[in-house]
C-alpha positions as CSV (number, residue, x, y, z in Angstrom):
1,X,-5.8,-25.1,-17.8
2,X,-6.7,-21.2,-18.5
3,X,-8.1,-19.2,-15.8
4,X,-9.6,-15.7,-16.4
5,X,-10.6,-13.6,-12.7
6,X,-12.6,-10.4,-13.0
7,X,-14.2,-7.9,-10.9
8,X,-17.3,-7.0,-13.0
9,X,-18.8,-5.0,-10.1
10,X,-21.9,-5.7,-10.6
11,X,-22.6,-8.9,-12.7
12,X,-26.3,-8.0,-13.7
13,X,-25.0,-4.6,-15.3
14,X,-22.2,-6.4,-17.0
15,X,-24.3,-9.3,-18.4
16,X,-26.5,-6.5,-19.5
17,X,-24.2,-4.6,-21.3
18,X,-22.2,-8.1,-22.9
19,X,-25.9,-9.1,-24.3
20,X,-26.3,-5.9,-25.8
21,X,-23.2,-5.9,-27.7
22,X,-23.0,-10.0,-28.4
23,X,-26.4,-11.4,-28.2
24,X,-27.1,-10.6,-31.8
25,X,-23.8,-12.7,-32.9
26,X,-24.5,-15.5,-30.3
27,X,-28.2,-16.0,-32.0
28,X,-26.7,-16.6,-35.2
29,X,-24.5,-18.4,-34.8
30,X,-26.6,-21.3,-32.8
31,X,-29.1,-24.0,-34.0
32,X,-31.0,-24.1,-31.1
33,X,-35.1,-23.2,-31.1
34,X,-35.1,-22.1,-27.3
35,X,-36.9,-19.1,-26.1
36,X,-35.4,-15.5,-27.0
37,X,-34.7,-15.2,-23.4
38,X,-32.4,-18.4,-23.4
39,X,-30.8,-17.1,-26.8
40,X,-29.4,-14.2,-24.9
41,X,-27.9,-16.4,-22.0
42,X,-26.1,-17.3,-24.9
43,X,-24.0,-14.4,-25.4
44,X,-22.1,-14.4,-22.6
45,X,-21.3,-18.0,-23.2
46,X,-20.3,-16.7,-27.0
47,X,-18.5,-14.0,-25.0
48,X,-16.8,-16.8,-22.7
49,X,-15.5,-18.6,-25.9
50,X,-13.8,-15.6,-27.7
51,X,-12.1,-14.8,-24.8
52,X,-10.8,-18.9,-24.9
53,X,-13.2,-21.1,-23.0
54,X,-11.9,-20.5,-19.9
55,X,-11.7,-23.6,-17.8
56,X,-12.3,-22.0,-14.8
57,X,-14.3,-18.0,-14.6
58,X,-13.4,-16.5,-11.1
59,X,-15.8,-13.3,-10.8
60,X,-16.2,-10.6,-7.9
61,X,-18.8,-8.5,-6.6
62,X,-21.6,-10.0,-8.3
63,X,-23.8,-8.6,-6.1
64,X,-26.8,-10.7,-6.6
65,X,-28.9,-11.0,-3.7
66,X,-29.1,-14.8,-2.1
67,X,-32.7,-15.2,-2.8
68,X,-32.5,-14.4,-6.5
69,X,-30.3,-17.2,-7.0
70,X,-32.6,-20.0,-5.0
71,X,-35.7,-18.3,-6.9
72,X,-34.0,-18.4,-9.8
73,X,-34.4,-14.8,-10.9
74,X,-31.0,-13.8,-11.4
75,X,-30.3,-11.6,-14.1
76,X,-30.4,-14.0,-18.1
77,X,-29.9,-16.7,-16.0
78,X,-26.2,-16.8,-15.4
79,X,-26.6,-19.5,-12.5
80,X,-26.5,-21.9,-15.3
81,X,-24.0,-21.8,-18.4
82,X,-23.9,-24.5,-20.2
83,X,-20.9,-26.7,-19.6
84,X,-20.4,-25.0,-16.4
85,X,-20.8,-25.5,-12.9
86,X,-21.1,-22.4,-10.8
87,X,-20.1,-22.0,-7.4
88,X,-21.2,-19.0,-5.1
89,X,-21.0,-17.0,-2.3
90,X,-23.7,-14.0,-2.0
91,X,-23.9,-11.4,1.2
92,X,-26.1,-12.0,3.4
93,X,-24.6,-9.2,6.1
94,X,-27.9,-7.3,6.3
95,X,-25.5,-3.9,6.8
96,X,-24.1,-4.5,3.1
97,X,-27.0,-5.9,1.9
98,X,-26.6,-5.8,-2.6
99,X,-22.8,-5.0,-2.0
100,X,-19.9,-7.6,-2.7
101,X,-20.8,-11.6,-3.7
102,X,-18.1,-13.8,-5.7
103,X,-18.7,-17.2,-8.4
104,X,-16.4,-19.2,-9.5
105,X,-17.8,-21.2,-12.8
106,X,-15.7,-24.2,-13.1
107,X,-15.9,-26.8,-16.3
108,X,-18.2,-29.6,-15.9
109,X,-16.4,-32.3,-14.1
110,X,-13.4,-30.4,-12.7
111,X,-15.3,-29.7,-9.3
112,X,-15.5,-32.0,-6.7
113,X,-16.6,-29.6,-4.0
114,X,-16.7,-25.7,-2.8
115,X,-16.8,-23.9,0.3
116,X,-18.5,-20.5,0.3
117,X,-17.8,-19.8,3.9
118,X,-14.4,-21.3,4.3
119,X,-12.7,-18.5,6.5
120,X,-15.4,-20.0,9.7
121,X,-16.4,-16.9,11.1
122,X,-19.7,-15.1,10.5
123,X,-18.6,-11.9,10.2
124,X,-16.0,-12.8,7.8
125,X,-18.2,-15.4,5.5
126,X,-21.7,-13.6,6.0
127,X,-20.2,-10.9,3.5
128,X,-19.8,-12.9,0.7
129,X,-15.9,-12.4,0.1
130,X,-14.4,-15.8,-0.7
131,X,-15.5,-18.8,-2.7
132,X,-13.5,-22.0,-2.3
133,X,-13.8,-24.8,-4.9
134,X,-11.8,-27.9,-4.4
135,X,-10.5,-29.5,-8.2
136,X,-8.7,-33.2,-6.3
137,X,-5.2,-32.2,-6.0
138,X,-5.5,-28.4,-6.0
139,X,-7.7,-25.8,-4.5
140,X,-8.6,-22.6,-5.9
141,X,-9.8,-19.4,-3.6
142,X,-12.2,-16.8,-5.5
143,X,-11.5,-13.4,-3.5
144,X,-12.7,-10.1,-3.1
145,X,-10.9,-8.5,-0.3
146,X,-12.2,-5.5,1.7
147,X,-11.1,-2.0,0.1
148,X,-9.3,0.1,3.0
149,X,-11.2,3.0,2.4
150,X,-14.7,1.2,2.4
151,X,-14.1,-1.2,5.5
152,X,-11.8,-0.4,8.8
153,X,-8.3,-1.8,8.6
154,X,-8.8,-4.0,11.2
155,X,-11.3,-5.8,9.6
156,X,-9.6,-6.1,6.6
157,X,-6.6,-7.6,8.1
158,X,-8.9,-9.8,10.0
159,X,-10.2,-10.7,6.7
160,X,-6.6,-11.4,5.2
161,X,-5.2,-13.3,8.3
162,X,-8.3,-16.2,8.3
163,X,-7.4,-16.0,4.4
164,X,-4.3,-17.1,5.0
165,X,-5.0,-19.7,7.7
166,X,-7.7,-21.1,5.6
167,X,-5.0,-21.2,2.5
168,X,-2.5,-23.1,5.1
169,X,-5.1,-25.9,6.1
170,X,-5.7,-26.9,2.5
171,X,-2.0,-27.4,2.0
172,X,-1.8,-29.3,5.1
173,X,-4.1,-31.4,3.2
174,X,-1.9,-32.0,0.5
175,X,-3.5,-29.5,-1.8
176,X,-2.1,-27.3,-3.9
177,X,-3.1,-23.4,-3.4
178,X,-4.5,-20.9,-6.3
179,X,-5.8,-17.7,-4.7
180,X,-7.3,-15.0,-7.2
181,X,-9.2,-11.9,-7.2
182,X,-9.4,-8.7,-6.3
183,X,-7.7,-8.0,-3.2
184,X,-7.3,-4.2,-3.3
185,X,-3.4,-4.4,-2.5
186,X,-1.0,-2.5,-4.4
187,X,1.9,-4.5,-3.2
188,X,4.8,-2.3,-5.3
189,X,5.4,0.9,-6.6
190,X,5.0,-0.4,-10.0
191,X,2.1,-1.6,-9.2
192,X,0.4,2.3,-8.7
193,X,0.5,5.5,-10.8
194,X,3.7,7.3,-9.9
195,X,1.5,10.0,-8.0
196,X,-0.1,7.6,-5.7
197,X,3.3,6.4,-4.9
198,X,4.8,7.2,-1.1
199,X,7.6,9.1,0.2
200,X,8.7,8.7,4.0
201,X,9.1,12.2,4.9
202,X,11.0,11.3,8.3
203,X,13.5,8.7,6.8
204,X,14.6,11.5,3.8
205,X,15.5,14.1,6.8
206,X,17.3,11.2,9.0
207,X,19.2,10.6,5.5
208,X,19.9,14.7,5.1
209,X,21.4,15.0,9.1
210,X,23.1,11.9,8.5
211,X,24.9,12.1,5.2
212,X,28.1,13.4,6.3
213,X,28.7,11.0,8.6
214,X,27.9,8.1,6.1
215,X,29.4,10.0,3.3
216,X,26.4,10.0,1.6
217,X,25.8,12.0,-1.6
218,X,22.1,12.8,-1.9
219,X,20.2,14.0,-4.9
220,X,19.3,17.4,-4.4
221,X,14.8,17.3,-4.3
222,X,15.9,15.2,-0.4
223,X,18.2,18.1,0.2
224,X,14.9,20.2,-0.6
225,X,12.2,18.2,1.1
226,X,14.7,18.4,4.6
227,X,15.2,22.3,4.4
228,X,11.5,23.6,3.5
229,X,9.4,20.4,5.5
230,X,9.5,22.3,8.6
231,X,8.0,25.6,7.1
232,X,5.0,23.4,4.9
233,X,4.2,21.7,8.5
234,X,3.7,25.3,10.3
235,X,1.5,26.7,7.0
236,X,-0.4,22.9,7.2
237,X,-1.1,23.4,11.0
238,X,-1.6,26.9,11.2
239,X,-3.6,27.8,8.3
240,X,-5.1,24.6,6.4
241,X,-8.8,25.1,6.0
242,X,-12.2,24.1,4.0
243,X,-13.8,26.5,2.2
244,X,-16.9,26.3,-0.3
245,X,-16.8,26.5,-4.2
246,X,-18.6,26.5,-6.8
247,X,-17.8,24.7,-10.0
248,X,-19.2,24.4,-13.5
249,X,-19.8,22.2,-15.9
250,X,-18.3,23.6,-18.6
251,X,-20.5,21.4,-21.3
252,X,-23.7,22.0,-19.6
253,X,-23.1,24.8,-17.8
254,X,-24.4,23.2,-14.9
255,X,-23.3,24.3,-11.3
256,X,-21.7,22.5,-8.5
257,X,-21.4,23.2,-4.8
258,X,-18.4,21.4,-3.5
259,X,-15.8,22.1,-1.2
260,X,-11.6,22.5,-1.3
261,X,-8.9,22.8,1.0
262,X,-6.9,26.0,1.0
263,X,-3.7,27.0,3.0
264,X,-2.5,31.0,3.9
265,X,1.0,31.9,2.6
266,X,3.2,34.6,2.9
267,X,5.9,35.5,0.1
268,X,8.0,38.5,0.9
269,X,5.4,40.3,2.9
270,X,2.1,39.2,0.8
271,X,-0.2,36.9,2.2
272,X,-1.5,34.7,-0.3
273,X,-4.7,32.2,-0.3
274,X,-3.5,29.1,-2.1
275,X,-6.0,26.1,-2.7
276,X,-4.9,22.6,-2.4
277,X,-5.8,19.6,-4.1
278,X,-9.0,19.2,-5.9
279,X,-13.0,20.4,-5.5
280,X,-14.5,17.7,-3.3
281,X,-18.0,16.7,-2.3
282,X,-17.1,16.9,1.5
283,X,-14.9,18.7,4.1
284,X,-13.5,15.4,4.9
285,X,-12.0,14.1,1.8
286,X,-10.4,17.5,1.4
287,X,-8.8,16.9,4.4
288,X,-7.5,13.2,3.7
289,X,-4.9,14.0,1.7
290,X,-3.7,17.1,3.8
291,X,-3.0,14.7,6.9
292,X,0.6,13.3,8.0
293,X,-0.4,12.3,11.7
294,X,0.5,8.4,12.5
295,X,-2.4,6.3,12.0
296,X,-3.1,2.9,14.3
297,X,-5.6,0.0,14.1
298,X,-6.7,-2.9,16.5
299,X,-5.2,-5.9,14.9
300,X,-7.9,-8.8,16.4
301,X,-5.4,-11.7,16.0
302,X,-2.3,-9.9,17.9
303,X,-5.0,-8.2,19.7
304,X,-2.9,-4.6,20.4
305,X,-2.7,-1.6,18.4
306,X,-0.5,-1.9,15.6
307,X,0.7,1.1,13.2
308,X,-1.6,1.3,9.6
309,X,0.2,4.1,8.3
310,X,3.7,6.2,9.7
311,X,4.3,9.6,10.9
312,X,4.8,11.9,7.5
313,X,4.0,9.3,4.8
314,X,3.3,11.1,2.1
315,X,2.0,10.4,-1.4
316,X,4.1,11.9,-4.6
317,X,2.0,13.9,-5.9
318,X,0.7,15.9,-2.9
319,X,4.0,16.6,-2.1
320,X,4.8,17.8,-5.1
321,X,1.8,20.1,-5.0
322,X,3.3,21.2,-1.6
323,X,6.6,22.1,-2.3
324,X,5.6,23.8,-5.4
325,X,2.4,26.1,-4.5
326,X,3.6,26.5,0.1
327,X,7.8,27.0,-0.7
328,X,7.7,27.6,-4.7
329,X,9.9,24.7,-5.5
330,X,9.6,23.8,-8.3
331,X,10.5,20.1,-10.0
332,X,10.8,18.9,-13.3
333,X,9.7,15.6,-15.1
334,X,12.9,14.2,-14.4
335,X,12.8,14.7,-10.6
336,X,9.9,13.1,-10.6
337,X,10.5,10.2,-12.2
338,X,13.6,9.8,-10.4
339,X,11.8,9.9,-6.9
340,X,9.0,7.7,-8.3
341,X,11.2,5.0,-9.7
342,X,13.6,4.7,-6.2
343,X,12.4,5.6,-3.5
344,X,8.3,5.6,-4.1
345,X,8.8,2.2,-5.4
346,X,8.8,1.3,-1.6
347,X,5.2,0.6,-0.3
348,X,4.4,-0.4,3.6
349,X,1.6,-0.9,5.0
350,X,-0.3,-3.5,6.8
351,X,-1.8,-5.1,3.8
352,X,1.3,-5.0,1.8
353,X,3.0,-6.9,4.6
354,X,0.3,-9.3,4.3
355,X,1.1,-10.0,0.5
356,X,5.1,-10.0,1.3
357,X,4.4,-12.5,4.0
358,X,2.2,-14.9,1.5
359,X,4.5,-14.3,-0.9
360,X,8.7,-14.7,0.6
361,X,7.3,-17.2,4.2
362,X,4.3,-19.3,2.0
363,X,6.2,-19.3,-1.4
364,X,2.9,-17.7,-3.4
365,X,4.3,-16.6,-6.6
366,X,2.4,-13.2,-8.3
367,X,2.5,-15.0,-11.8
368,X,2.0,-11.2,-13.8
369,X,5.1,-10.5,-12.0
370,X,6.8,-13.6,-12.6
371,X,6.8,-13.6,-16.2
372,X,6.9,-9.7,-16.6
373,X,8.8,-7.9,-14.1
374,X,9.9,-4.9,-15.4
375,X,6.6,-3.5,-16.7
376,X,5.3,-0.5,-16.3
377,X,1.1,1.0,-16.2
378,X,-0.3,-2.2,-16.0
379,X,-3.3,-1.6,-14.1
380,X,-6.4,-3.2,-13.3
381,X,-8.6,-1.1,-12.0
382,X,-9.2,2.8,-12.6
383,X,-11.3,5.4,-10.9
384,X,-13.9,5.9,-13.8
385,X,-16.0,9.0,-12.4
386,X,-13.0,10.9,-13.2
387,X,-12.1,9.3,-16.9
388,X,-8.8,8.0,-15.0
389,X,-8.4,5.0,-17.4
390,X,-7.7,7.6,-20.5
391,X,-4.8,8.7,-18.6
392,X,-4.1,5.0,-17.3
393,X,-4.0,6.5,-13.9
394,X,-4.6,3.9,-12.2
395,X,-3.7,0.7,-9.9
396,X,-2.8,-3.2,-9.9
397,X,-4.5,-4.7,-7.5
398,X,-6.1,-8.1,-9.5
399,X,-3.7,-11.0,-8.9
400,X,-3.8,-14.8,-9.8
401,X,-1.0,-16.2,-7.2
402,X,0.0,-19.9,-7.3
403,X,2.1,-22.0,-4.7
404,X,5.5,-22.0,-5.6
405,X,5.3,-26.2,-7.0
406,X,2.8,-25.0,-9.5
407,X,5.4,-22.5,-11.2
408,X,6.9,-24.8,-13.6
409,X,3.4,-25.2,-15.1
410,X,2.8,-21.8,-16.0
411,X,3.2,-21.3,-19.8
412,X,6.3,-19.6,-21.0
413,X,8.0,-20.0,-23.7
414,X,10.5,-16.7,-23.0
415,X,8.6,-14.9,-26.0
416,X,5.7,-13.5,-23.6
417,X,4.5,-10.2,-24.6
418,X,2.0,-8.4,-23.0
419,X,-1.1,-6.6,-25.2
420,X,-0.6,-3.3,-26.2
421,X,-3.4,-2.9,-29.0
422,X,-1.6,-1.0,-31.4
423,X,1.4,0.4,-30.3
424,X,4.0,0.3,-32.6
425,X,6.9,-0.3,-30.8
426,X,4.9,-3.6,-28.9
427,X,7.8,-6.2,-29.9
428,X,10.4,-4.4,-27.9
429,X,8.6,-2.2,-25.3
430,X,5.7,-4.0,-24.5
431,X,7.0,-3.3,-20.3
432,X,6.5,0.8,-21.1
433,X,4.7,3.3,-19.8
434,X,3.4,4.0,-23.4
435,X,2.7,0.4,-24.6
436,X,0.7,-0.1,-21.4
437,X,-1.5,3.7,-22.5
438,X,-2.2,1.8,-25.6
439,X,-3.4,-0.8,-23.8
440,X,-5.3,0.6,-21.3
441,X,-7.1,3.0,-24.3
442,X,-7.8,0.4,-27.0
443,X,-5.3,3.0,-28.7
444,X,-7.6,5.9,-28.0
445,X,-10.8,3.5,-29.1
446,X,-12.2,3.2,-25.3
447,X,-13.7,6.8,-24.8
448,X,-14.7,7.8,-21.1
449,X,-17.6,9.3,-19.7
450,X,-18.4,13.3,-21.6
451,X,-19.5,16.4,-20.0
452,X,-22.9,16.1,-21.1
453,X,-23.4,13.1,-18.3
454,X,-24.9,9.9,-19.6
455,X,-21.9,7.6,-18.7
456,X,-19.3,5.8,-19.8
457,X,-20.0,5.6,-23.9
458,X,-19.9,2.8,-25.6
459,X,-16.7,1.3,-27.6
460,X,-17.6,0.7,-31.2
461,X,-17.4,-3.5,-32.3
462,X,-13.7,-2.7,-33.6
463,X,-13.0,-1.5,-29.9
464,X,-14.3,-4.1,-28.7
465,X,-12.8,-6.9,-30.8
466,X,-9.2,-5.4,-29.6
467,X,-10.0,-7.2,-26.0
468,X,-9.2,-10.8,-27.5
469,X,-6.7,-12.1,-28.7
470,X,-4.2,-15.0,-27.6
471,X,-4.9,-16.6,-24.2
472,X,-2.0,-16.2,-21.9
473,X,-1.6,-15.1,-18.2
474,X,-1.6,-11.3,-17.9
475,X,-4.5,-8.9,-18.5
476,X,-7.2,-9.1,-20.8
477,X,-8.3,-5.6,-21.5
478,X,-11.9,-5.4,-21.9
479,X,-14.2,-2.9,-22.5
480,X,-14.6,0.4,-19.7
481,X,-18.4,-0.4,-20.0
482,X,-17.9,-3.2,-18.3
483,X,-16.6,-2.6,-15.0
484,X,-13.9,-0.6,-13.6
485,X,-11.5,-3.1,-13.7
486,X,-10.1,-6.0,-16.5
487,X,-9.7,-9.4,-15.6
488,X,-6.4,-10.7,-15.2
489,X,-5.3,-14.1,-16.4
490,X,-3.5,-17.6,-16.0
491,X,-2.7,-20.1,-18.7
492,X,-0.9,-23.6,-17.3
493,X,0.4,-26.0,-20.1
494,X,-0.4,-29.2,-20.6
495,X,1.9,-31.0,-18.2
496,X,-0.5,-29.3,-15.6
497,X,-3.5,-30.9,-16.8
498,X,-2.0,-34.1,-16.8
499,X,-0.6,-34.1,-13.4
500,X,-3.6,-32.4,-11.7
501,X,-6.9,-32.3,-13.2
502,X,-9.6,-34.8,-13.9
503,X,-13.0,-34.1,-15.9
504,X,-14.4,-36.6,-14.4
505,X,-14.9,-35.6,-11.0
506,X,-19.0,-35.5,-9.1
507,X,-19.7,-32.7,-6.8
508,X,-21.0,-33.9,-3.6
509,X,-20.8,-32.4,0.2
510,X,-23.4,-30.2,2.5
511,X,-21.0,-27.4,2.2
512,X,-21.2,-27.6,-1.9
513,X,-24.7,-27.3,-2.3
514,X,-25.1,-24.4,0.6
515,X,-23.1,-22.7,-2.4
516,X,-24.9,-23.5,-5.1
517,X,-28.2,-21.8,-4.0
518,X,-29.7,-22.2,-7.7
519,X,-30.2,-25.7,-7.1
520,X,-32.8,-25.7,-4.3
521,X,-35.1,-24.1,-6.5
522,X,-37.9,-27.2,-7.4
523,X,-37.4,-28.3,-10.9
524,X,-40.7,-27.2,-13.2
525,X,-40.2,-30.9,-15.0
526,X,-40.5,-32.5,-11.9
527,X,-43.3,-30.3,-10.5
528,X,-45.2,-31.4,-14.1
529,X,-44.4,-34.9,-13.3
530,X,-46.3,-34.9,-9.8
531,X,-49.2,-33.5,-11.1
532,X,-49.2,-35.9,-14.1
533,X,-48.8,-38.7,-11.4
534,X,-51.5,-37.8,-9.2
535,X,-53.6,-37.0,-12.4
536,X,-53.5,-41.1,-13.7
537,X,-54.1,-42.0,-9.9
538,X,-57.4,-39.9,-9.9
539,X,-58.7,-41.4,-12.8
540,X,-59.1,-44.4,-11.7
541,X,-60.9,-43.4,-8.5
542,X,-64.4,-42.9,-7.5
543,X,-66.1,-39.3,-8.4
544,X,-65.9,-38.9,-4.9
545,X,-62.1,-39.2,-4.5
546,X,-61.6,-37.0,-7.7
547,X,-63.0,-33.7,-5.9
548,X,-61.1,-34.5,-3.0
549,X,-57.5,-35.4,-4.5
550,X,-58.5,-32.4,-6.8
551,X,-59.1,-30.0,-3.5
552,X,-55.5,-31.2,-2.4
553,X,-53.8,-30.5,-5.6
554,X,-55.6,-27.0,-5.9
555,X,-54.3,-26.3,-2.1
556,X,-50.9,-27.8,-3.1
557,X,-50.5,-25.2,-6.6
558,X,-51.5,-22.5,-3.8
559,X,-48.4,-23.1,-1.6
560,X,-46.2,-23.9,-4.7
561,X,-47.7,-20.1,-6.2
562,X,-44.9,-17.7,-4.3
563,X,-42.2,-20.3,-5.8
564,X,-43.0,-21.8,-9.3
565,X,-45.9,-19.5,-10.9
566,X,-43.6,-16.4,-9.4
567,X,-40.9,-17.7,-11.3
568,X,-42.9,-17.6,-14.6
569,X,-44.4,-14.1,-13.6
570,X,-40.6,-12.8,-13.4
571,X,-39.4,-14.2,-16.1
């Protein structure tokens, strides 16, 4: 069985852009005499295909409105692929209405039922976040978890507890658990660009008072961090402001009014201004980065206050920015990577104790870490308004997890190498830093968005061909056009399909058709085929009866005129 799970956030612009770039290959290469518009819902289809027929397509924040998909105006069509059954779970929070929405398309015959509100609270299912389908002997949960930053962390561990509850009951069942998605957790240092990574200010000064009594040898940037903290704090406290700038597109020469944070120091008698961090469109995400006070949250399942973030957690790059521009120290590459690699490899926080949980109490396995655990810069997702993905600056938060019985399936042969387009080195450093660039950059053929604005620009077809390739579990890098993150991947062998999956199975249950919305929509054959019935009945009546059954069917096409003729004007 291969799995592919992608965040295309939003489907519409994505099918868009695919049929651009494939629609012209997909024509040619059918036989069919459809419609133009039906030739271009083949592309993605072609699309599907090169990337290996997935058995089952897993996709977040589609962000097509519910009543699109029941009036069957959803962008080409994508309701229906052929040989697929699609599965979905739309918003219908009014507060976040055209945000968030997840489908799962699943084979023909693989499906015997889905869930698209199987968490059983409102204000967790109304937002269109999960997507359950049920394959017999396994489950599989389609996820888009709530980002920290766009939803309170309460909710989001709300969100991740009823996940988890919801995960438990179908292995009560007897089922077997796949969850996939994107569920904005970074769960290791590895798993995050070395500057996002955190340092615990608190626990390196404990470490620097107590070394001589635990006859510690410290490396000497701890040493640093415990004798100037003290002095950064007072500058932080005393002096940290916002101030406006302006800032100017070099290309256009266009200006920009923004804003930046900016700190007072004094150096041997000279008072210095000193700006921190980068030009930002508000006073409060200057701010963000600058503050080290302990953060709490309600946690609704405990119900108390519970701590989100620690006293002085700091990320690795701010405090290198601190110690370098507040107490001029200075560190090298090596320091660094040294801090990076030991201790901002640790990551804690509420969500990340979520993952640990589902991963060391349930037995989930992270498959991508399973089979490669040592590599480096594999990212999923990149922040694309600042061209992070050229610099693979960026973050792995995309998972396909299995239960821990399903392990054995996955296929490995112990020659699993992950892509790294053309690297050179790719048979014996496919884990590093570099191979991962390559990667990430189509070898330099992905270009980001240029100064002269118009987006991100489009890869040429021989960028685009370096996306396929072998199916495997891992990441499939696709095209920054696309979305801001890949898909991620999971191939189980043969044994697998024998042991749990039938293609035979019919979809039936209340709950499956409340998530296929597509369906409710009247057929236009059978609407044909009423008026065709009533039309032989009529001609065998009186004159009489022929004005009135033809006064009902006129009244009849005027009800059926907001559903059936509006779906011809759309199209």
């Amino acid at each position: 069985m291969f799995l592919i799970s992608w965040n295309v956030a939003g489907l519409s612009t994505t099918l868009n852009k695919i049929d651009k770039d494939y629609a012209h290959v997909s024509s040619s290469n059918t036989n069919s005499t459809s419609s133009a518009k039906q030739n271009r819902t083949h592309a993605f289809s072609h699309y599907l295909k090169l990337h290996g027929d997935p058995d089952i397509l897993c996709i977040q924040e589609h962000k097509i409105p519910l009543s699109q998909l029941s009036s069957r105006s959803e962008a080409l069509g994508c309701s229906s692929i052929e040989g697929y059954e699609s599965f979905w779970s739309c918003c219908v929070d009014k507060s976040k209405k055209g945000f968030n929405g997840v489908v799962t398309f699943c084979k023909t015959g693989m499906c015997q039922s889905a869930n698209s509100r199987p968490l059983k609270s409102d204000d967790l299912d109304d937002q269109g976040r999960v997507v359950m389908t049920d394959h017999g002997q396994f489950v599989v949960f389609n996820v888009y978890a709530p980002a920290s930053c766009g939803m309170p962390l309460s909710y989001k561990m709300k969100f991740l507890n009823a996940l988890n509850r919801a995960m438990k009951e179908q292995r009560a069942k007897g089922k077997r658990v796949i969850l996939v998605g994107d569920l904005n957790i970074a769960h290791t240092g590895l798993d995050i660009t070395w500057n996002d990574r955190h340092i615990l200010i608190d626990a390196v000064k404990e470490q620097v008072r107590n070394r001589e009594s635990l006859c510690e040898s410290l490396p000497k940037w701890k040493l640093e961090v415990a004798q100037h903290w003290d002095e950064i704090e007072r500058v932080l406290v005393n002096t940290l402001k916002v101030v406006p700038v302006t800032r100017q597109n070099v290309s256009t020469g266009a200006k920009f009014d923004k804003f930046q944070a900016s700190v007072t120091v004094n150096r041997s008698g000279n008072e210095r201004k000193i700006y921190l961090g980068n030009a930002e469109t508000s006073e409060e995400a200057c701010l963000y980065s600058y503050n080290f006070e302990e953060v709490v949250y309600h946690d609704h399942d405990l119900d108390k206050e519970c701590i989100a973030r620690e006293k002085n957690k700091i990320c690795l790059g701010t405090l290198t920015e601190l110690m370098s521009k507040i107490v001029g120290v200075q560190w090298d590459t090596n320091t660094i990577e040294m801090i990076a690699n030991t201790d901002g490899l640790k990551k804690s926080s509420p969500a990340v104790a979520w993952l640990d949980t589902v991963i060391k109490q349930d037995k989930m396995v992270d498959t991508f870490r399973h089979l490669y655990p040592n590599a480096k810069g594999r990212y999923t997702c990149w922040c694309q308004r600042t061209n992070r993905r050229q610099e693979n600056d960026g973050l792995r938060i995309d998972y396909t997890l299995v239960d821990q019985e399903l392990v054995q399936y996955i296929q490995c042969d112990g020659s699993q190498k992950l892509r790294c387009c053309n690297y050179a080195n790719a048979d014996t450093m496919f884990d590093s830093e570099e191979a991962a660039l390559h990667a990430a950059t189509a070898s330099g053929q992905f270009r980001g968005a240029g100064y002269e604005g118009g987006g991100i620009a489009d890869a040429t077809q021989q960028a685009l061909a370096t996306q396929f390739g072998d199916i495997h579990t891992g990441i499939i890098y696709t095209a920054p056009q696309y979305s801001d993150h890949v898909p991620v991947s999971l191939l189980l062998d043969e044994k697998f399909d024998q042991d749990y999956i039938s293609r035979t199975l019919s979809l039936s249950g209340k709950e499956t058709k409340q998530s296929q919305p597509h369906k409710k929509q009247q057929s236009i054959s059978s609407f044909f085929g009423a008026s065709r019935s009533t039309s032989n009945a009529s001609s065998s009546s009186s004159s009489s009866s022929k004005r009135k059954i033809n006064s009902t069917i006129q009244k009849q096409s005027s009800k059926k005129k907001g559903t059936i003729f509006a779906h011809f004007g759309k199209k």
